[in-house]
N, C-alpha and C positions, 0 to 999 in steps of 0.2 A: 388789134386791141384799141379801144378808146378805153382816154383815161378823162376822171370827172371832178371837180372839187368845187362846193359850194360855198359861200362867202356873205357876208353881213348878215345874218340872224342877230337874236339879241331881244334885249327886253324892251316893249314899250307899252305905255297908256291905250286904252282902252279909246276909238277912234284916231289915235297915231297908224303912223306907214313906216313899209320898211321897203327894202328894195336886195335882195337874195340877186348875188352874180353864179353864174355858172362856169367857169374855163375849164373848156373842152381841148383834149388833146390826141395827137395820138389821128388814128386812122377815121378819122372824122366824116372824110366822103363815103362811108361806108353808113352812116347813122344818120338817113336824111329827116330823119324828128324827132325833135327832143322833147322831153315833158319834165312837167314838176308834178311831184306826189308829196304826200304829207302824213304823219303817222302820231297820231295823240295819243297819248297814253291808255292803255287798255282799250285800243281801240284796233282796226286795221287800218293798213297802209291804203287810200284815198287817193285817187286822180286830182290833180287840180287845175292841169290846161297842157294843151301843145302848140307847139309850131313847127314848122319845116324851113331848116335853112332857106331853100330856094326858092319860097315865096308861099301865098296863101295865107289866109288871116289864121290867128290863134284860136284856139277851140278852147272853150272851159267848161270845168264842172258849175250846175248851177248853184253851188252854195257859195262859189264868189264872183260868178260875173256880175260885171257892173263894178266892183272894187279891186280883183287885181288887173294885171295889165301883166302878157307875154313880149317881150321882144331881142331882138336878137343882133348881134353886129357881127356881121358874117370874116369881115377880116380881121376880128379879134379871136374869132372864134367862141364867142361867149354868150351864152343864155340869160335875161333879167326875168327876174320877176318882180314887179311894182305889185306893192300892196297896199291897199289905203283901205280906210274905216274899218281897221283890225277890230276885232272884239274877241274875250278869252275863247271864243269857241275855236277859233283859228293857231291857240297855242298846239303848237305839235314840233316838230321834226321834220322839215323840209328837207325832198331830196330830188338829185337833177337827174335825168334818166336816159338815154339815147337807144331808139331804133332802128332799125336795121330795113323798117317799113315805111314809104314814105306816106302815110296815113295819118292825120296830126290828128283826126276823131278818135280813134283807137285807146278805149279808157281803162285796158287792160293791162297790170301790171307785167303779165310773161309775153306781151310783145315787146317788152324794152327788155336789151340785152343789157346795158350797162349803165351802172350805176353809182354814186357818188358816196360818202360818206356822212350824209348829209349835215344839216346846219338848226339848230334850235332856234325856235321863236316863240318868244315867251309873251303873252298880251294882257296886262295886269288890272283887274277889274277898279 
């Protein structure tokens, strides 16, 4: 079992940043890529980038390369997600995700096994 919990969401302006931590627990070398997904309202759950503890660049969805940033501190065990030049389109429901595949392209929600509780971010026009 891995266990997930997401951290710093919250409200900000419209071109502000946030930064969403991930702490991972639990059976970790089992889940060699984590990802973040995101889930707005009346909308579906959304890919928004991966990486693989053990190296390899982040992969993201194109609706925010170029503005967030993946990375990772492998002895803490924990996933960032930097976010800059938010705009409301971005408000949603951030969540941290781990697989079991070590494929950090893989933009599909049923190869993550585990998942987090996720963390709200709110981007106010």
């Amino acid at each position: 079992q891995v266990q997930l919990v997401e951290s710093g969401g919250g409200l900000v302006q419209t071109g502000g940043s946030l930064r969403l931590s991930c702490a991972a627990s639990g059976r970790t070398a089992s889940t060699p890529t984590m990802g973040w997904f995101r889930q707005a309202p009346g909308k579906e759950r959304e890919f928004v980038g991966a990486i693989r503890w053990n190296g390899g660049s982040p992969y993201y969805a194109d609706s925010v390369k170029g503005r967030f940033t993946i990375s990772r501190d492998n002895a803490k065990n924990t996933l960032y997600l930097q976010m800059n030049s938010l705009n409301p389109e971005d408000t949603a429901v951030y969540y941290c995700a781990a697989s079991p595949l070590p494929i950090a392209t893989l933009t599909s929600q049923g190869v993550y096994r585990y998942w987090g509780p996720g963390t709200q971010v709110t981007v106010s026009s």
